[in-house]
PyMOL Python script that loads the backbone (N, CA, C, O; Angstrom):
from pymol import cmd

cmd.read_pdbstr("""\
ATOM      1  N   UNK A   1      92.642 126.761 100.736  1.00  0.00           N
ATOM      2  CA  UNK A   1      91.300 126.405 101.148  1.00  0.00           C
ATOM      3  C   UNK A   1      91.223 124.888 101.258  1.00  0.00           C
ATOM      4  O   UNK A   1      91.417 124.209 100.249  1.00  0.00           O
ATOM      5  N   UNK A   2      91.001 124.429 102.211  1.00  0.00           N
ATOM      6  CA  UNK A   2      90.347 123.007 102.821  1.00  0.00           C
ATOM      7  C   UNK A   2      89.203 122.543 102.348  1.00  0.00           C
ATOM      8  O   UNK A   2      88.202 123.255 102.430  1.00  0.00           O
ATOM      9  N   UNK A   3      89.132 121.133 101.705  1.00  0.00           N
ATOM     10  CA  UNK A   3      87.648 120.759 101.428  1.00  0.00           C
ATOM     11  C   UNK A   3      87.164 119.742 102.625  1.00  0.00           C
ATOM     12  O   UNK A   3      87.479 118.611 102.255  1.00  0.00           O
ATOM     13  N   UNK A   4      86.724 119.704 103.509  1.00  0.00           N
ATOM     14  CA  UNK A   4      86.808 118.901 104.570  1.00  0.00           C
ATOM     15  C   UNK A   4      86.548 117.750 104.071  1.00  0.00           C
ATOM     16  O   UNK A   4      85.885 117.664 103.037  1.00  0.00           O
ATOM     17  N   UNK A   5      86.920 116.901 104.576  1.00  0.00           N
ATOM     18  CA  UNK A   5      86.855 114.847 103.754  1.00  0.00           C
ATOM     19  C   UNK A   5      87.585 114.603 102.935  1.00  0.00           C
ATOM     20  O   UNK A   5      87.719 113.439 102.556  1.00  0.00           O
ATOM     21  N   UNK A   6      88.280 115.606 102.408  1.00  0.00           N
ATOM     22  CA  UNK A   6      88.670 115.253 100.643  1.00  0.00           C
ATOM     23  C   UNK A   6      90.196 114.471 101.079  1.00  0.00           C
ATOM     24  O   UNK A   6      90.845 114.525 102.124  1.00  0.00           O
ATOM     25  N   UNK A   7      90.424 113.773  99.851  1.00  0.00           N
ATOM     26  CA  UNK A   7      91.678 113.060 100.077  1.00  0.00           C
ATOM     27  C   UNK A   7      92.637 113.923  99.670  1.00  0.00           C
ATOM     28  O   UNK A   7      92.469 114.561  98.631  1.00  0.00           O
ATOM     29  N   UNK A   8      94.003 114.093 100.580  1.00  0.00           N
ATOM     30  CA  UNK A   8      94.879 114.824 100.157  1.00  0.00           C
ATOM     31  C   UNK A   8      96.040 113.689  99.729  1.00  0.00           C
ATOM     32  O   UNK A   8      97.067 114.093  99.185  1.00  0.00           O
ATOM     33  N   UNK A   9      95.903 112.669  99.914  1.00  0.00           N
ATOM     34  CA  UNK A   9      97.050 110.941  99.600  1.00  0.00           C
ATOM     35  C   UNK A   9      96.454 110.445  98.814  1.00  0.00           C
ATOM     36  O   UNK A   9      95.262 110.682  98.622  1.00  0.00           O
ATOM     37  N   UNK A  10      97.310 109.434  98.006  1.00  0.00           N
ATOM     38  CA  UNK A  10      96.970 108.461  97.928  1.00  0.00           C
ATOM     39  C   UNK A  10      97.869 107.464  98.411  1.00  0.00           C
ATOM     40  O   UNK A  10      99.070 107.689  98.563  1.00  0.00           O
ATOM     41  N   UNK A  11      97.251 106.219  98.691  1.00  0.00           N
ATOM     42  CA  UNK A  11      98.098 105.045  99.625  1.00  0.00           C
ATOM     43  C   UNK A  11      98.881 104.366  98.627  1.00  0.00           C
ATOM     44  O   UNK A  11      98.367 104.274  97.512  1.00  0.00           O
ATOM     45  N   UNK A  12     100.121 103.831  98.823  1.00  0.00           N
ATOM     46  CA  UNK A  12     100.869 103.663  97.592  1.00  0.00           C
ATOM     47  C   UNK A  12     100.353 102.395  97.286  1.00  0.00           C
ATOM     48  O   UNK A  12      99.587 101.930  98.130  1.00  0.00           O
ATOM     49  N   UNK A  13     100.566 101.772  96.366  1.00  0.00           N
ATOM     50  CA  UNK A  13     100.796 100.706  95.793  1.00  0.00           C
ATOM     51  C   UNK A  13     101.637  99.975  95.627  1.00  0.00           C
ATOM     52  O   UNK A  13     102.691 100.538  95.921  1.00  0.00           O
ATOM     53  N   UNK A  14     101.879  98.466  95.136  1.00  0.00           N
ATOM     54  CA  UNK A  14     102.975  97.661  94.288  1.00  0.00           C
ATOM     55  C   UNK A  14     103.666  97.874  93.356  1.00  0.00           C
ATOM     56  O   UNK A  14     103.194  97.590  92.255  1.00  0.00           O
ATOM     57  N   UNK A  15     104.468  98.210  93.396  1.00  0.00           N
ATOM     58  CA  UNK A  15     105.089  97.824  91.882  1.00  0.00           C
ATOM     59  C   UNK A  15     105.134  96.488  91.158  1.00  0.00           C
ATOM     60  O   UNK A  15     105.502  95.506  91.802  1.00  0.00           O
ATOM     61  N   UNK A  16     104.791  96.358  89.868  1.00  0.00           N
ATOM     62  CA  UNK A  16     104.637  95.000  89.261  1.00  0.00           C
ATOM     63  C   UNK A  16     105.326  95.047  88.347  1.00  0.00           C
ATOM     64  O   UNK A  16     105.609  96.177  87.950  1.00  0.00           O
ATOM     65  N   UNK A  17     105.721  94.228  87.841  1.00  0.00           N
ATOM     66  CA  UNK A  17     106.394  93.752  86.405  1.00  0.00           C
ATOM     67  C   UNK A  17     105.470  93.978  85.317  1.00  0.00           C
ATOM     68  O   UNK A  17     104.291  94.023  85.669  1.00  0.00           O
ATOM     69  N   UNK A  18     105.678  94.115  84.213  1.00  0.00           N
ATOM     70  CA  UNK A  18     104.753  94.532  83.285  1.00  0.00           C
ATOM     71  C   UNK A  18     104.289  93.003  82.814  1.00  0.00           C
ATOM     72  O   UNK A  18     103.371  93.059  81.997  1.00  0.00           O
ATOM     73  N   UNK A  19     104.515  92.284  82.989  1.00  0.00           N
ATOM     74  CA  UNK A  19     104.014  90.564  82.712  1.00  0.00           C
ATOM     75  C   UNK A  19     103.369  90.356  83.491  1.00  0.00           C
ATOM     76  O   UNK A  19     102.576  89.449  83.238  1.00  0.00           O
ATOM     77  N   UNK A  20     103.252  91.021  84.942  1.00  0.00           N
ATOM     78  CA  UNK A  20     102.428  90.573  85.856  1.00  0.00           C
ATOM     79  C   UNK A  20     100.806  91.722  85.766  1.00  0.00           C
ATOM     80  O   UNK A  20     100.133  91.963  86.768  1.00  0.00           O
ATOM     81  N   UNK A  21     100.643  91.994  85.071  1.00  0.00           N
ATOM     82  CA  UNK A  21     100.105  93.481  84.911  1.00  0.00           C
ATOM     83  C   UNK A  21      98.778  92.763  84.249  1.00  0.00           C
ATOM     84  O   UNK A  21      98.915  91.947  83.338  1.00  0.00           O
ATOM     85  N   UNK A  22      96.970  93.266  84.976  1.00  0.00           N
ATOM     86  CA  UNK A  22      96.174  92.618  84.132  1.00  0.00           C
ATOM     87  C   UNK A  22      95.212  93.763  83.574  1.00  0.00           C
ATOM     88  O   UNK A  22      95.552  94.940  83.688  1.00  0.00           O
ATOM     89  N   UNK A  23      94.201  93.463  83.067  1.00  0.00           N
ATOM     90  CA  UNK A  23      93.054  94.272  82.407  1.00  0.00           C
ATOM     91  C   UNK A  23      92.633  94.795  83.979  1.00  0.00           C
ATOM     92  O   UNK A  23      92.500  96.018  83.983  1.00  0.00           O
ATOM     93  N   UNK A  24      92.456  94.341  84.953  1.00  0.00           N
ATOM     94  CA  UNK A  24      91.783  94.937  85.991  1.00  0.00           C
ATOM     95  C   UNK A  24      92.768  96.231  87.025  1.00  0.00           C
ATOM     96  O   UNK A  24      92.208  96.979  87.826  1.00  0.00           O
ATOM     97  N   UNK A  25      94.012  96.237  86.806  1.00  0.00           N
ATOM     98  CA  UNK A  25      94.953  97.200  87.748  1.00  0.00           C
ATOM     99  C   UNK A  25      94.859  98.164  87.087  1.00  0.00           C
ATOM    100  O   UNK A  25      94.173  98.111  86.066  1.00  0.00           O
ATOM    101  N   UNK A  26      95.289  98.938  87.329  1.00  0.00           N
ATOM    102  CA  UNK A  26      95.510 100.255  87.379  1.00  0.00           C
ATOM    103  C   UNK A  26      96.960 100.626  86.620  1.00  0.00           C
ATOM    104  O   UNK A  26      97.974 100.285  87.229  1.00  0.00           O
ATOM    105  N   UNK A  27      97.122 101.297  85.340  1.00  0.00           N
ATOM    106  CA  UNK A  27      98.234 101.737  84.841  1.00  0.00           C
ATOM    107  C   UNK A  27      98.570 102.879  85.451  1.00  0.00           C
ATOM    108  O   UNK A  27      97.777 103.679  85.948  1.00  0.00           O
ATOM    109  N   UNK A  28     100.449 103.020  85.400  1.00  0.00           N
ATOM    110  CA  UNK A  28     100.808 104.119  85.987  1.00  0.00           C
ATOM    111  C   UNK A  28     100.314 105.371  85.730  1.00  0.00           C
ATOM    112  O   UNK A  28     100.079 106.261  86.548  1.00  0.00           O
ATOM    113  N   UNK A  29     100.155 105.382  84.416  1.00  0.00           N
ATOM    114  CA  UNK A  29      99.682 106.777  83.201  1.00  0.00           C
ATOM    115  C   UNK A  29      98.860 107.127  84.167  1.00  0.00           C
ATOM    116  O   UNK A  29      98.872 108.164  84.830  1.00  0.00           O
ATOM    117  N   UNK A  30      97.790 105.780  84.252  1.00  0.00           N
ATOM    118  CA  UNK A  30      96.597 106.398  84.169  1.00  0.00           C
ATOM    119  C   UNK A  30      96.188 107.085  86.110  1.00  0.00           C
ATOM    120  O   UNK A  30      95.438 108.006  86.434  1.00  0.00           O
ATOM    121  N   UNK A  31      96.904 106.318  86.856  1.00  0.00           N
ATOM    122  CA  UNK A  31      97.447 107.036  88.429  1.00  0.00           C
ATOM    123  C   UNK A  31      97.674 108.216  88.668  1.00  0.00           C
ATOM    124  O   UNK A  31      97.278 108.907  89.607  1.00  0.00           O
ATOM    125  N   UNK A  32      98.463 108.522  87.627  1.00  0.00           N
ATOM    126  CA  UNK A  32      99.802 109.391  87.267  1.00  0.00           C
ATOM    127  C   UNK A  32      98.744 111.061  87.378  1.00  0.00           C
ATOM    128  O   UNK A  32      98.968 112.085  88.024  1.00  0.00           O
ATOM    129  N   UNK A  33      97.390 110.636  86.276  1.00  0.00           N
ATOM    130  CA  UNK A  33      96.926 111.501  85.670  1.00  0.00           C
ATOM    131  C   UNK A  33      95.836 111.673  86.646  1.00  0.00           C
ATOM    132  O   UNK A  33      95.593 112.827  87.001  1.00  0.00           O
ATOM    133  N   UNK A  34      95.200 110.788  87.093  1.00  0.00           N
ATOM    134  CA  UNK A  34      94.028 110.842  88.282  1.00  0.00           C
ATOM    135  C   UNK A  34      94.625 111.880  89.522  1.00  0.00           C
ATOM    136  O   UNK A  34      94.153 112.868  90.085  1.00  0.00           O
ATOM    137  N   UNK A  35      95.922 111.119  89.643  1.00  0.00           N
ATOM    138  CA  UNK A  35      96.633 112.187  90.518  1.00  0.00           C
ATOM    139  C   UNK A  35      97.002 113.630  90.515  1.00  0.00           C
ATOM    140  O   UNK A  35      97.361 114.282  91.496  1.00  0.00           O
ATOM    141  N   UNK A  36      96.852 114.096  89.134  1.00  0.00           N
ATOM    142  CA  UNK A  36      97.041 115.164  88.745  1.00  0.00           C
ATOM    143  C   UNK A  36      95.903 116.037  88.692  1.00  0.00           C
ATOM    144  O   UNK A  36      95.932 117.264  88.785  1.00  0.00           O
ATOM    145  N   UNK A  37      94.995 115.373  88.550  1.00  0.00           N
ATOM    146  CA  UNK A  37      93.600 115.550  88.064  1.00  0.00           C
ATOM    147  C   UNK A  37      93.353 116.047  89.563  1.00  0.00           C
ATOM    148  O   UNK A  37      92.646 117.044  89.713  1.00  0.00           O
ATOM    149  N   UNK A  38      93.835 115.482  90.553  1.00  0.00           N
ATOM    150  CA  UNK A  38      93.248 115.862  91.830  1.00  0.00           C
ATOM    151  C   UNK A  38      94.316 116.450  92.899  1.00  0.00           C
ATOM    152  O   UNK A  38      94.722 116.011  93.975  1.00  0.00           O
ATOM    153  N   UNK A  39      94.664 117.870  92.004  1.00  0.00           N
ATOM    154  CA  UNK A  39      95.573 118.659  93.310  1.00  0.00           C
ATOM    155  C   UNK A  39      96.987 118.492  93.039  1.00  0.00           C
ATOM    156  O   UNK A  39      97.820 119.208  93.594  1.00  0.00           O
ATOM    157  N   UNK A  40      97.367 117.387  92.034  1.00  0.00           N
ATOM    158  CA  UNK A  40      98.986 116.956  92.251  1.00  0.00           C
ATOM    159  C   UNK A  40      98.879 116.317  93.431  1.00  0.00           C
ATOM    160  O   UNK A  40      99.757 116.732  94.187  1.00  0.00           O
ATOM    161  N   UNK A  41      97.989 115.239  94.091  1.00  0.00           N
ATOM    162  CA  UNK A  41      98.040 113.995  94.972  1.00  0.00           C
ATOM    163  C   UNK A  41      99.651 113.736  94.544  1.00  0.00           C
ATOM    164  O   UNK A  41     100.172 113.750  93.428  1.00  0.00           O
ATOM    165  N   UNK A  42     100.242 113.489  95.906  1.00  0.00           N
ATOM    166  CA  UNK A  42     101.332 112.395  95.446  1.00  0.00           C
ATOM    167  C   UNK A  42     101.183 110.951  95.104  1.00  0.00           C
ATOM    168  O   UNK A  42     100.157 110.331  95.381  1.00  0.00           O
ATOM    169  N   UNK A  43     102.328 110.355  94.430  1.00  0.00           N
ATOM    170  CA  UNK A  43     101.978 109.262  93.592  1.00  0.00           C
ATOM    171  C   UNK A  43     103.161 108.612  93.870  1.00  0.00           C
ATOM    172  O   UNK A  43     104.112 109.298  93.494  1.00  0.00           O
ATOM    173  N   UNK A  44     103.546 107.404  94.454  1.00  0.00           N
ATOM    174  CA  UNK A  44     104.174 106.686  94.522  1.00  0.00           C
ATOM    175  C   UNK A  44     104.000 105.462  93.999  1.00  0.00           C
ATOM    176  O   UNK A  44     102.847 105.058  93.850  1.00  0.00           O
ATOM    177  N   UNK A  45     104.958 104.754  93.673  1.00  0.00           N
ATOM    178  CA  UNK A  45     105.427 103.125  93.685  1.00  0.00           C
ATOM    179  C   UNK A  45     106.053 102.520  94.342  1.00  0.00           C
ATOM    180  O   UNK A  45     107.225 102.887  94.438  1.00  0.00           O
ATOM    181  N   UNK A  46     105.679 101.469  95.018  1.00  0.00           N
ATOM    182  CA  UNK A  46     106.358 101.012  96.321  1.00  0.00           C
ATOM    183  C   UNK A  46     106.339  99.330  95.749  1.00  0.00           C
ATOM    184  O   UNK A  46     105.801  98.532  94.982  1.00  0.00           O
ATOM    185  N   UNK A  47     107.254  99.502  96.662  1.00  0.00           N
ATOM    186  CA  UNK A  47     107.749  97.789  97.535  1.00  0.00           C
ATOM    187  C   UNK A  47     108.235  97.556  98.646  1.00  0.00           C
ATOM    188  O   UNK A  47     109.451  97.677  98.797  1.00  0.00           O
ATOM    189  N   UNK A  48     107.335  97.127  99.797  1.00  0.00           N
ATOM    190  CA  UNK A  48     107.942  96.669 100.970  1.00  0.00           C
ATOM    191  C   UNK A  48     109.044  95.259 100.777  1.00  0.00           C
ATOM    192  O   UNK A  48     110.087  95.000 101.378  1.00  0.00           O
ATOM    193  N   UNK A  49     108.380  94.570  99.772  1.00  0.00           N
ATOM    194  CA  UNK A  49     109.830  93.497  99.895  1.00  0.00           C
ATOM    195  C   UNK A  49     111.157  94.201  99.316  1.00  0.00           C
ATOM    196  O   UNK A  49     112.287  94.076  99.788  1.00  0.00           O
ATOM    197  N   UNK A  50     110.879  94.773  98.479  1.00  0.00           N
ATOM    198  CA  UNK A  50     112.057  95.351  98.214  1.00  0.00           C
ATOM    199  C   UNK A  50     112.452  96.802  98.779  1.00  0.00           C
ATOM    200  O   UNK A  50     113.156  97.427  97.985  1.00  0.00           O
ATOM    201  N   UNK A  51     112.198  97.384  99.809  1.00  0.00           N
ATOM    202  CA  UNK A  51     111.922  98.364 100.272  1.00  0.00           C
ATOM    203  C   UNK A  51     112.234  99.430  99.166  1.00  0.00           C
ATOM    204  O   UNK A  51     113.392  99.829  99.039  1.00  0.00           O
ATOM    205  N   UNK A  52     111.385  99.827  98.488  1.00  0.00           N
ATOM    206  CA  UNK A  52     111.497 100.854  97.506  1.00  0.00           C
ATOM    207  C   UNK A  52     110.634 101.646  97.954  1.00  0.00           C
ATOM    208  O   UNK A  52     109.624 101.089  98.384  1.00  0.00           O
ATOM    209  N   UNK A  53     110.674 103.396  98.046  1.00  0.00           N
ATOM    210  CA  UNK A  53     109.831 104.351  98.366  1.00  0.00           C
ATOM    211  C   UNK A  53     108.945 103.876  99.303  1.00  0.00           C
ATOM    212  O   UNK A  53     107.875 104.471  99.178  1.00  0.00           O
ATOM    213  N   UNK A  54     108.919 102.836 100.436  1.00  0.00           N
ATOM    214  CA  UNK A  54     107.731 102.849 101.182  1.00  0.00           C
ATOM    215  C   UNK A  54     108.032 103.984 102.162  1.00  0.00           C
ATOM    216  O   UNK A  54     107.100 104.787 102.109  1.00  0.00           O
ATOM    217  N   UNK A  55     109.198 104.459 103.247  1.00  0.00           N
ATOM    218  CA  UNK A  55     109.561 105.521 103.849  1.00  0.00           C
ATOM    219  C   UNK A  55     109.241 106.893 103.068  1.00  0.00           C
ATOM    220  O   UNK A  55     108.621 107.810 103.606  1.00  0.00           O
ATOM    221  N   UNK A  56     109.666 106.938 101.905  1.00  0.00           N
ATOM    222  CA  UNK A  56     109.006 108.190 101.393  1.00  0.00           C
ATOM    223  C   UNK A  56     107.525 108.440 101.597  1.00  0.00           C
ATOM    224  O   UNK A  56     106.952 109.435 102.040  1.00  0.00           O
ATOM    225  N   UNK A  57     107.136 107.484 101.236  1.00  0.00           N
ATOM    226  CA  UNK A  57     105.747 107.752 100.828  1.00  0.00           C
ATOM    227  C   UNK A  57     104.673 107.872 102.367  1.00  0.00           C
ATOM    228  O   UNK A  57     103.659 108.546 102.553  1.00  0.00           O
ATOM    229  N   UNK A  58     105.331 107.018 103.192  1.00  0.00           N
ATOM    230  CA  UNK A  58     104.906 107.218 104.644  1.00  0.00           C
ATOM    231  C   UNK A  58     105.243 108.440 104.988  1.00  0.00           C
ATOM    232  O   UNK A  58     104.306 109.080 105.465  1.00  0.00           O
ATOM    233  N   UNK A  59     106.231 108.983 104.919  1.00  0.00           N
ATOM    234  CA  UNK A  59     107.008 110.504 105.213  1.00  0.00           C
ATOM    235  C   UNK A  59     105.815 111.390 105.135  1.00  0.00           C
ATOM    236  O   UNK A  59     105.063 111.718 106.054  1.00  0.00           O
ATOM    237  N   UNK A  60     105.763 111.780 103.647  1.00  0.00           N
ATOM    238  CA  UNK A  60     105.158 112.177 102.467  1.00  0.00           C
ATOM    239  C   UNK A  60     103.006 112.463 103.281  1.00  0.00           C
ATOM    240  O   UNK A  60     102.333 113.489 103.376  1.00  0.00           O
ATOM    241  N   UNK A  61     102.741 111.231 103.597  1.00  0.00           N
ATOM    242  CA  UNK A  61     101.418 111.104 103.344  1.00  0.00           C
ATOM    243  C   UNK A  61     101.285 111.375 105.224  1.00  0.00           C
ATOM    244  O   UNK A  61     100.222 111.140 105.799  1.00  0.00           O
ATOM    245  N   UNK A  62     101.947 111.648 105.626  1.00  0.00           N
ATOM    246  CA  UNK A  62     101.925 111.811 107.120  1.00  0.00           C
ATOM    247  C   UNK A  62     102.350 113.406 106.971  1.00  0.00           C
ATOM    248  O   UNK A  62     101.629 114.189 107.589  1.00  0.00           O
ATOM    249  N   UNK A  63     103.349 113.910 106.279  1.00  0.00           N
ATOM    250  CA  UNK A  63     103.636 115.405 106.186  1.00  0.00           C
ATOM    251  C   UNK A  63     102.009 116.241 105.824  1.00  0.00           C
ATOM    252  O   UNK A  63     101.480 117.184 106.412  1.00  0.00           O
ATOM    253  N   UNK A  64     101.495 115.366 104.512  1.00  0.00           N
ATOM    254  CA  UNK A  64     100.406 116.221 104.171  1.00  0.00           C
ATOM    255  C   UNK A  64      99.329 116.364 105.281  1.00  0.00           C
ATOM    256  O   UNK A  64      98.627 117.352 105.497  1.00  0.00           O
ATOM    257  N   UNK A  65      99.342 114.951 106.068  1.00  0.00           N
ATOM    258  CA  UNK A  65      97.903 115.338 106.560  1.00  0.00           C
ATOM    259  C   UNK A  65      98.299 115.828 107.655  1.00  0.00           C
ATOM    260  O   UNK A  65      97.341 116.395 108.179  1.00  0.00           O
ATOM    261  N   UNK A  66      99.575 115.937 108.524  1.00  0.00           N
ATOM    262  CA  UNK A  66      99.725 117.126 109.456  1.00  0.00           C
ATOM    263  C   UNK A  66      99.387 118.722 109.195  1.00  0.00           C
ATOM    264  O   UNK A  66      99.007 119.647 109.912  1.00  0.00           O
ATOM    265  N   UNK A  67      99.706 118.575 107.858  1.00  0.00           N
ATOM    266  CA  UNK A  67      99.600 120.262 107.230  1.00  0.00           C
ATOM    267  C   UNK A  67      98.445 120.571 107.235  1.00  0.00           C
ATOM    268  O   UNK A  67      98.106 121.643 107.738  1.00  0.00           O
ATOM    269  N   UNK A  68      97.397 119.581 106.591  1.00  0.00           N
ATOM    270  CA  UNK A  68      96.122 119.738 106.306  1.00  0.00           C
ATOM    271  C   UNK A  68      95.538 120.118 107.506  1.00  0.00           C
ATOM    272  O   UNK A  68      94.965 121.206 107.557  1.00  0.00           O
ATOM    273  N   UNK A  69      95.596 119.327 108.572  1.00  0.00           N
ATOM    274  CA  UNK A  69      94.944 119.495 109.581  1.00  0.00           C
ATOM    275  C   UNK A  69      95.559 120.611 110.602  1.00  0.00           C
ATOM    276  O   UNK A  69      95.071 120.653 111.731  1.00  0.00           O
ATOM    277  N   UNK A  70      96.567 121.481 110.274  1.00  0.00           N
ATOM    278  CA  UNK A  70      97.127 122.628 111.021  1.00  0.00           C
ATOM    279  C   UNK A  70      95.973 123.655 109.871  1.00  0.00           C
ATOM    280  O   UNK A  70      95.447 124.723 110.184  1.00  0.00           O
ATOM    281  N   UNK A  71      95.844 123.001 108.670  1.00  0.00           N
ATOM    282  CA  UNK A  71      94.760 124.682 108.060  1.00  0.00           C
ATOM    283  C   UNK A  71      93.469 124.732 108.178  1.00  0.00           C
ATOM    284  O   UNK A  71      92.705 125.648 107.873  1.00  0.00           O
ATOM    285  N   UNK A  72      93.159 123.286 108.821  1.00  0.00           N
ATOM    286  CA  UNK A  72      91.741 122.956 109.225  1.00  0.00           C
ATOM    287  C   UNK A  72      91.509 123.852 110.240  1.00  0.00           C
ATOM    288  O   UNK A  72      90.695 124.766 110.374  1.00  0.00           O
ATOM    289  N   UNK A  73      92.429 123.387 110.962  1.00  0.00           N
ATOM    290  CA  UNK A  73      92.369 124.421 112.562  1.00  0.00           C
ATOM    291  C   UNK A  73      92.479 125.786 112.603  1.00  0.00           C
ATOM    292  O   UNK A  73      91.990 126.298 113.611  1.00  0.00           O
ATOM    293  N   UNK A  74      93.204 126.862 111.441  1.00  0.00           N
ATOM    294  CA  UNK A  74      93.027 127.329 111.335  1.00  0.00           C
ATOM    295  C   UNK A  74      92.176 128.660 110.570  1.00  0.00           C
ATOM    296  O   UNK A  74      92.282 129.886 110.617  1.00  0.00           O
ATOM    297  N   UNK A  75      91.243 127.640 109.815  1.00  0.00           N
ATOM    298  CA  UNK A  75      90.032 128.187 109.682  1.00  0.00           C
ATOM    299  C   UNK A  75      88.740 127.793 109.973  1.00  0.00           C
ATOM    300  O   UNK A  75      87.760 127.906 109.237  1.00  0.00           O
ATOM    301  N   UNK A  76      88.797 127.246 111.276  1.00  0.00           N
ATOM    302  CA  UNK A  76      88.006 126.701 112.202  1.00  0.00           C
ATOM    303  C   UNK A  76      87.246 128.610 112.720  1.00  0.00           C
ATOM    304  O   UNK A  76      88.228 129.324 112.928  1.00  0.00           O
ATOM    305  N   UNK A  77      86.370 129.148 112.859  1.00  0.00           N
ATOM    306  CA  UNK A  77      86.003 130.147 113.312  1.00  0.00           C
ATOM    307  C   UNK A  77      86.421 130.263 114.832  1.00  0.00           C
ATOM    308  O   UNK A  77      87.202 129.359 115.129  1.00  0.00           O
ATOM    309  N   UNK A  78      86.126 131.121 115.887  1.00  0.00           N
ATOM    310  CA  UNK A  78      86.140 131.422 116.870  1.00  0.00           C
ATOM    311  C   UNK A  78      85.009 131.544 117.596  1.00  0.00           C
ATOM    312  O   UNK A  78      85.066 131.908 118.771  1.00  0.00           O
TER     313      UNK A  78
END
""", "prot")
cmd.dss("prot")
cmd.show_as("cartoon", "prot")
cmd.util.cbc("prot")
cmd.orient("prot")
């Protein structure tokens, strides 16, 4: 079942160093668990400078919303 609007991604993020890390970001845990909290969202960590998981996660967040929108269509009525 489709909730129409709802987010099926989330857009990745940075990876940071834990020294670089403040009171205002976002801990992995706590990503980790929001993400879980909502469907098993995928959850990545990225770095374009270092190219870490950014292809996955593009893969990934382009796979879902093709899918999504093939079950949209098909429970679109007639």
């Amino acid at each position: 079942m489709s909730r129409k609007g709802s987010a099926r991604c989330v857009l990745p993020h940075r990876m940071r160093r834990l020294s670089q890390l403040s009171r205002s970001q976002v801990t992995q845990k706590r990503a980790m668990t929001w993400c879980q909290s909502k469907g098993n969202i995928p959850y990545f960590e990225t770095s374009a400078k270092e190219a870490i998981n950014v292809e996955q996660a593009f893969q990934t967040i382009a796979k879902n919303a093709l899918q999504q929108e093939a079950e949209e269509q098909l429970s679109v009525p007639f």
